[in-house]
PDB file of N, CA, C, O and CB in Angstrom:
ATOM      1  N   UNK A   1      -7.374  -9.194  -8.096  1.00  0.00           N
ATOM      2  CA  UNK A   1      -6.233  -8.542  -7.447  1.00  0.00           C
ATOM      3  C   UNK A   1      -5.268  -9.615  -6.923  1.00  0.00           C
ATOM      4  O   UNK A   1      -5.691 -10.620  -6.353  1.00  0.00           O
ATOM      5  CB  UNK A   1      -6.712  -7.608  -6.281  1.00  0.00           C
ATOM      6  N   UNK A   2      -3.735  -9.340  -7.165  1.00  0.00           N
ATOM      7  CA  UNK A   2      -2.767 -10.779  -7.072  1.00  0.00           C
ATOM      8  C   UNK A   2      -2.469 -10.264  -5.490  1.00  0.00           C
ATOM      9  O   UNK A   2      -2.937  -9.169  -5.177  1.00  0.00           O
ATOM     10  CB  UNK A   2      -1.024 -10.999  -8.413  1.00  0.00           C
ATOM     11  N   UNK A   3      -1.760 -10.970  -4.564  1.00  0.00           N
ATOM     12  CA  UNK A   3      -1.148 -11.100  -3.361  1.00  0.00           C
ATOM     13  C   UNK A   3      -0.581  -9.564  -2.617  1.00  0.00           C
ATOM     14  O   UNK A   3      -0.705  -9.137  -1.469  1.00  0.00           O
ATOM     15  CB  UNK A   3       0.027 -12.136  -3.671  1.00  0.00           C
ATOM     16  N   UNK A   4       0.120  -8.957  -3.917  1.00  0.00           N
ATOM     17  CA  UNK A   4       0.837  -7.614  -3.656  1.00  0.00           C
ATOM     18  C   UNK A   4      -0.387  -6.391  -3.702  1.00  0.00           C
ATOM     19  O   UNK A   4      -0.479  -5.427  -2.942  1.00  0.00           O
ATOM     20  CB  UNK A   4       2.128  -7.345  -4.951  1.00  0.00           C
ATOM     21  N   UNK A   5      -1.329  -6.774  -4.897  1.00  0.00           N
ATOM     22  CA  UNK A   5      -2.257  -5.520  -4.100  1.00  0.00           C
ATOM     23  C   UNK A   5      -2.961  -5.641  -3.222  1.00  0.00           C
ATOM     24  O   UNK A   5      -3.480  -4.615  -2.781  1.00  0.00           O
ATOM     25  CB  UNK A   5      -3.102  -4.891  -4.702  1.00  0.00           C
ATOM     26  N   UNK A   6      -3.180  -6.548  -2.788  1.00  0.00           N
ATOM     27  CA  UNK A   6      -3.674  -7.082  -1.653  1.00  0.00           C
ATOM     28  C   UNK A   6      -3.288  -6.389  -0.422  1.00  0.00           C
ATOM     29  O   UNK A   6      -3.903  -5.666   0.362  1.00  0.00           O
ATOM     30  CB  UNK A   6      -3.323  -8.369  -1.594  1.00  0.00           C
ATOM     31  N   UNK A   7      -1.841  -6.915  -0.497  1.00  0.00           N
ATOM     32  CA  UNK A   7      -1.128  -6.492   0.643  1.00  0.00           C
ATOM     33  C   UNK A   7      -1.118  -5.058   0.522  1.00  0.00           C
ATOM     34  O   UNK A   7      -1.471  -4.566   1.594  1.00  0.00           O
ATOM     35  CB  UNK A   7       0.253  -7.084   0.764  1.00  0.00           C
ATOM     36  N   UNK A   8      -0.842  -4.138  -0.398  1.00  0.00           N
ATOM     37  CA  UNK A   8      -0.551  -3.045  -0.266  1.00  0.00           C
ATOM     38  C   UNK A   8      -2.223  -1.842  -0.115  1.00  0.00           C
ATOM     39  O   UNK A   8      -2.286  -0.638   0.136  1.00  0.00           O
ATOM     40  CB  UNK A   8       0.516  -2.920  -1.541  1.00  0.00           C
ATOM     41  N   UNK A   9      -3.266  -2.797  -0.382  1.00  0.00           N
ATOM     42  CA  UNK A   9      -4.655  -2.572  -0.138  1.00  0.00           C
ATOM     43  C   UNK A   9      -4.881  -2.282   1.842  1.00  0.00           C
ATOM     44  O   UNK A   9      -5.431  -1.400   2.500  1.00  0.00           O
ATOM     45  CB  UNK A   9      -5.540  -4.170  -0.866  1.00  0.00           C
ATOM     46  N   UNK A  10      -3.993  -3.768   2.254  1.00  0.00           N
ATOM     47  CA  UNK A  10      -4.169  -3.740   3.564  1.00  0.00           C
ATOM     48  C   UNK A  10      -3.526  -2.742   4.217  1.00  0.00           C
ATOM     49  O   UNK A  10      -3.965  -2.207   5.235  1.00  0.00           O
ATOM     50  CB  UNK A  10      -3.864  -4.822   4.068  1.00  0.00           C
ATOM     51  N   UNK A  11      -2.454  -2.451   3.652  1.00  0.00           N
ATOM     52  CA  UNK A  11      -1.167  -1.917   4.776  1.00  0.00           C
ATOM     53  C   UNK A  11      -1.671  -0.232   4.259  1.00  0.00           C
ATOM     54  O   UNK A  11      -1.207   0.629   5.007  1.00  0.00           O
ATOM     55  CB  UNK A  11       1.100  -2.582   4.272  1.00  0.00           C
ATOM     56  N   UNK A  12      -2.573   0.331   3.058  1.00  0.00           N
ATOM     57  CA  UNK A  12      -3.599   1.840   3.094  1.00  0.00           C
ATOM     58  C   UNK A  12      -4.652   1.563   4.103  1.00  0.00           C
ATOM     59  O   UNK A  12      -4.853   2.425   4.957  1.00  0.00           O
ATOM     60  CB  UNK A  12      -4.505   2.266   1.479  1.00  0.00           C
ATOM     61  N   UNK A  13      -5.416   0.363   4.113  1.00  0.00           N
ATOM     62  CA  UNK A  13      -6.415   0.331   5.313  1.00  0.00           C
ATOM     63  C   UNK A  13      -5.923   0.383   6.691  1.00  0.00           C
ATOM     64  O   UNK A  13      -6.469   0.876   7.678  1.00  0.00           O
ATOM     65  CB  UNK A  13      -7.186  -0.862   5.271  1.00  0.00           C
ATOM     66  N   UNK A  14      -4.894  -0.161   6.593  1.00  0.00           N
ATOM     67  CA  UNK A  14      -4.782   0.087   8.268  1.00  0.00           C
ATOM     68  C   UNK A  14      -4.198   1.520   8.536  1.00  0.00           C
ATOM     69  O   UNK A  14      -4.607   2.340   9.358  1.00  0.00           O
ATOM     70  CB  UNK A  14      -3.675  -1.099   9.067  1.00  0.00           C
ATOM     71  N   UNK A  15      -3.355   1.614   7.828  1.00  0.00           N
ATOM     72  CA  UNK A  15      -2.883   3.041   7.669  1.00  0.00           C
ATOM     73  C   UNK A  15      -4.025   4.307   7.529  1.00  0.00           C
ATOM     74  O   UNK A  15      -4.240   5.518   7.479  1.00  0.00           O
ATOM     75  CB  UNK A  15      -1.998   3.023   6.357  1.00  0.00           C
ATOM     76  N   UNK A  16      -4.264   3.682   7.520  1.00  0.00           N
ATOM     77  CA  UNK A  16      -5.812   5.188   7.475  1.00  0.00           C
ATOM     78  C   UNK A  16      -6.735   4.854   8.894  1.00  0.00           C
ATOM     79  O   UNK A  16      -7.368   5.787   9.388  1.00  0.00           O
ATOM     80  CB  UNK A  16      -7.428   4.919   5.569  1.00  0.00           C
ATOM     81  N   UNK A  17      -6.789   3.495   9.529  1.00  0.00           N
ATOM     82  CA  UNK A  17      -7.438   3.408  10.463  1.00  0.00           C
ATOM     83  C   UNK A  17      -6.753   4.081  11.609  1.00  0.00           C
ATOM     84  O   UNK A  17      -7.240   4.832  12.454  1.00  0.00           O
ATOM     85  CB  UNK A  17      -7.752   2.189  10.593  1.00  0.00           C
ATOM     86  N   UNK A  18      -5.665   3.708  11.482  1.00  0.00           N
ATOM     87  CA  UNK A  18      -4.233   4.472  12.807  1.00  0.00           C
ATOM     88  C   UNK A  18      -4.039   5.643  12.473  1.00  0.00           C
ATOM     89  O   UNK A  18      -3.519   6.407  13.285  1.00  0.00           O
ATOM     90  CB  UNK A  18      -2.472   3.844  12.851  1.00  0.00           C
ATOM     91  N   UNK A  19      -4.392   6.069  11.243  1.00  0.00           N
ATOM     92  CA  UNK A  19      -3.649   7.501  11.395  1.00  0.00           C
ATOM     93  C   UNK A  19      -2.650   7.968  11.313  1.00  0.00           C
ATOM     94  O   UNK A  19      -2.456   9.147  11.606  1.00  0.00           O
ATOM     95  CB  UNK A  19      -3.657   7.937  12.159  1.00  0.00           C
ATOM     96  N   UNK A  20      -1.566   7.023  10.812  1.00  0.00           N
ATOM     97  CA  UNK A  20       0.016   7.194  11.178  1.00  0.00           C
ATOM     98  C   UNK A  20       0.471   7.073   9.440  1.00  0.00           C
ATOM     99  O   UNK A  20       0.304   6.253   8.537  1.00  0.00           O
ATOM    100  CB  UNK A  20       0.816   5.657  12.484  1.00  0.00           C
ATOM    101  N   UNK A  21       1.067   8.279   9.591  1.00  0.00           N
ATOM    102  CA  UNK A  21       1.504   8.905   8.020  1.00  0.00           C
ATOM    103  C   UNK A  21       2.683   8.369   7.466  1.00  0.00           C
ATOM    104  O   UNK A  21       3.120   8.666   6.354  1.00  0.00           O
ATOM    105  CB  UNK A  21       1.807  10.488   7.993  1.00  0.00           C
ATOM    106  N   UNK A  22       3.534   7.039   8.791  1.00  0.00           N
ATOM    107  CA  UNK A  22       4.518   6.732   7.996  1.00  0.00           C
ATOM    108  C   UNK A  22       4.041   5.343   7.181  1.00  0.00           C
ATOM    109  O   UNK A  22       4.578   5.030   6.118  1.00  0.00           O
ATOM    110  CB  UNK A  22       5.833   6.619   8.868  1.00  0.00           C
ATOM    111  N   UNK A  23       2.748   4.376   7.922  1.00  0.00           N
ATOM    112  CA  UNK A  23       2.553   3.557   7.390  1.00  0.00           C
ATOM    113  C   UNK A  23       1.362   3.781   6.026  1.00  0.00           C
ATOM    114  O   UNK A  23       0.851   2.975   5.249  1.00  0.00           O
ATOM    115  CB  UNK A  23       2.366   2.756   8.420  1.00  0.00           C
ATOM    116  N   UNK A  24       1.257   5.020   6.167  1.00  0.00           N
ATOM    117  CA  UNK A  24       0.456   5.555   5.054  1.00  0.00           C
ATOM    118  C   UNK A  24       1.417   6.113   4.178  1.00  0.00           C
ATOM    119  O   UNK A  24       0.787   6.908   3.481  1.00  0.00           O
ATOM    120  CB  UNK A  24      -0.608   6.589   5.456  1.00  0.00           C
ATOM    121  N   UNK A  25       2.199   6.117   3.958  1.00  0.00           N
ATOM    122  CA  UNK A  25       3.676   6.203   2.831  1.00  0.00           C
ATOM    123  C   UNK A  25       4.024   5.219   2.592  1.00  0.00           C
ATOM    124  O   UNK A  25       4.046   4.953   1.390  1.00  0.00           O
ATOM    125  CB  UNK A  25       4.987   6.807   3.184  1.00  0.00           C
ATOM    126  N   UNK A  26       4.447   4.224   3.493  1.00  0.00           N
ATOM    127  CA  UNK A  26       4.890   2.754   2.861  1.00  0.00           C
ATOM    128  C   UNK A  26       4.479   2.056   1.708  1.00  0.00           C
ATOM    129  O   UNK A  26       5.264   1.558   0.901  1.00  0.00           O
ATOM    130  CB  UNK A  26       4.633   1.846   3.657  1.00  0.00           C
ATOM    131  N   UNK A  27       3.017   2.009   1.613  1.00  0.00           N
ATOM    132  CA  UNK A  27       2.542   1.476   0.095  1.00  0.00           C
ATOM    133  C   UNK A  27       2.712   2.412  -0.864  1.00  0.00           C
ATOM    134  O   UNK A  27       2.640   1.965  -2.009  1.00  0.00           O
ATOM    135  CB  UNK A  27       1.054   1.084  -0.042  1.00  0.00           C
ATOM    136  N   UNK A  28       2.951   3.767  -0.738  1.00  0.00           N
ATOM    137  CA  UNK A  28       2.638   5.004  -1.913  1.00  0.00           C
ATOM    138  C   UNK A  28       4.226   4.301  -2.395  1.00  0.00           C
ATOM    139  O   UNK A  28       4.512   4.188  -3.587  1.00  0.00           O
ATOM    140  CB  UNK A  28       2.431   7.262  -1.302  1.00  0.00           C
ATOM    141  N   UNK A  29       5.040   3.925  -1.442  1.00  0.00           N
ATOM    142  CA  UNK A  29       6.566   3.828  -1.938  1.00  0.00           C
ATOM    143  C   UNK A  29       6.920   2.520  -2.143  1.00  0.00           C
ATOM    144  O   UNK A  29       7.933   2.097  -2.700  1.00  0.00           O
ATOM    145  CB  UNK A  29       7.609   4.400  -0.964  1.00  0.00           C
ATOM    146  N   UNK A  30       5.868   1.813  -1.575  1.00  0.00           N
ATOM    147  CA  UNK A  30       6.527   0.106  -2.571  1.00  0.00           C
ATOM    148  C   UNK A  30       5.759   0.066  -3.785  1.00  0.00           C
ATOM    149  O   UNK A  30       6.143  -0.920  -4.414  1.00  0.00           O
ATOM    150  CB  UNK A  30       6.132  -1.753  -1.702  1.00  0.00           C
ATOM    151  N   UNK A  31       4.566   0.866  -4.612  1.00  0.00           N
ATOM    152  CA  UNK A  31       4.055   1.013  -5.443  1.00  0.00           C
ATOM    153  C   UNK A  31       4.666   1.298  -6.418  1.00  0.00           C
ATOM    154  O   UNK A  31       4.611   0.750  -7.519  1.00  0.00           O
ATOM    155  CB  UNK A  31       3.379   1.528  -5.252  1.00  0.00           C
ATOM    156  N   UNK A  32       5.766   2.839  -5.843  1.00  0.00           N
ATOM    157  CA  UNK A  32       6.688   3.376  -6.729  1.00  0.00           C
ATOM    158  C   UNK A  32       8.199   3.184  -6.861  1.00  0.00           C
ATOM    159  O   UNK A  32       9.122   3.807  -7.387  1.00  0.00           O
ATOM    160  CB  UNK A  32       6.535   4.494  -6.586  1.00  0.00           C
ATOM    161  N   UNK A  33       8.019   1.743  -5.962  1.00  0.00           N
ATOM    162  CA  UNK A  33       9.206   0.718  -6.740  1.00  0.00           C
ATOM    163  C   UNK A  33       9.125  -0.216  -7.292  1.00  0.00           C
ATOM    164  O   UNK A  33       9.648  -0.518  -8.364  1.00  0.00           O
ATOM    165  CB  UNK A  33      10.018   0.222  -6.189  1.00  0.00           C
ATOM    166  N   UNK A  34       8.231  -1.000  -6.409  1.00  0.00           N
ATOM    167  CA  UNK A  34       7.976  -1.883  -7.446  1.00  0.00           C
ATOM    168  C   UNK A  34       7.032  -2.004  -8.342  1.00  0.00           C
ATOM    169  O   UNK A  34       5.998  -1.384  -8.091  1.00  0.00           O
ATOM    170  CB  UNK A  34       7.953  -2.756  -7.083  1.00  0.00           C
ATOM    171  N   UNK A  35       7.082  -2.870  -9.719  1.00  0.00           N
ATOM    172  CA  UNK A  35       6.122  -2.967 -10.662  1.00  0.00           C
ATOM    173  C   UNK A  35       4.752  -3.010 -11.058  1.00  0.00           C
ATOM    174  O   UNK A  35       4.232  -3.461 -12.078  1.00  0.00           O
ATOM    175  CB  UNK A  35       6.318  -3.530 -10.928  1.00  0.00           C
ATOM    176  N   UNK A  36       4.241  -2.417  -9.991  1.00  0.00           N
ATOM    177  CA  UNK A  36       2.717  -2.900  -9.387  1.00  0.00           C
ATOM    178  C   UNK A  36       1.654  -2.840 -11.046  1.00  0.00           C
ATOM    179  O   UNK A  36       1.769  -1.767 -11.638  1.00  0.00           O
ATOM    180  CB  UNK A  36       1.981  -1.359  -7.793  1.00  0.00           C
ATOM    181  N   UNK A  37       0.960  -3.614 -11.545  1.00  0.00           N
ATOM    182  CA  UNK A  37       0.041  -3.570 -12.824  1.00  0.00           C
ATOM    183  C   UNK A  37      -1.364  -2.665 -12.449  1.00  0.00           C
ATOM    184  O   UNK A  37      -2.376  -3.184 -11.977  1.00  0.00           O
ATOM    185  CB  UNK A  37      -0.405  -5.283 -13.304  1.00  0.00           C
ATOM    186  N   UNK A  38      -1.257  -1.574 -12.679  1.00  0.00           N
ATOM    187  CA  UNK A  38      -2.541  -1.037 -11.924  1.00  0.00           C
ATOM    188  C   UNK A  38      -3.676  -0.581 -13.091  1.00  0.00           C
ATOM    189  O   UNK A  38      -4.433   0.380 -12.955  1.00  0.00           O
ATOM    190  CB  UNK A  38      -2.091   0.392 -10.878  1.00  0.00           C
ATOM    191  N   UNK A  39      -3.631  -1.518 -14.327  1.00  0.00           N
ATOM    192  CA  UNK A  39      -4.428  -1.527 -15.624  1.00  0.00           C
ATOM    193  C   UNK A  39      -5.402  -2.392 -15.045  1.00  0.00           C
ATOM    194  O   UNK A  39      -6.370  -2.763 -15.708  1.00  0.00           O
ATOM    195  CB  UNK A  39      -3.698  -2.069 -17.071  1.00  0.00           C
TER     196      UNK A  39
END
């Protein structure tokens, strides 16, 4: 896994630890901008 899923791994974990639905959108929406390789 490169740097970006990483990051976007972290920012669903914490987002699920808090509970807070906006930082639990943030990765659904940098996923579905940017190019993420999820093969």
């Amino acid at each position: 896994m490169d740097l970006e899923g990483w990051s976007v791994f972290f920012c669903m974990a914490y987002s699920i630890q808090t509970l807070n639905p906006l930082l639990f959108l943030l990765p659904l929406a940098f996923s579905n901008f940017l190019p993420f390789d999820r093969t």
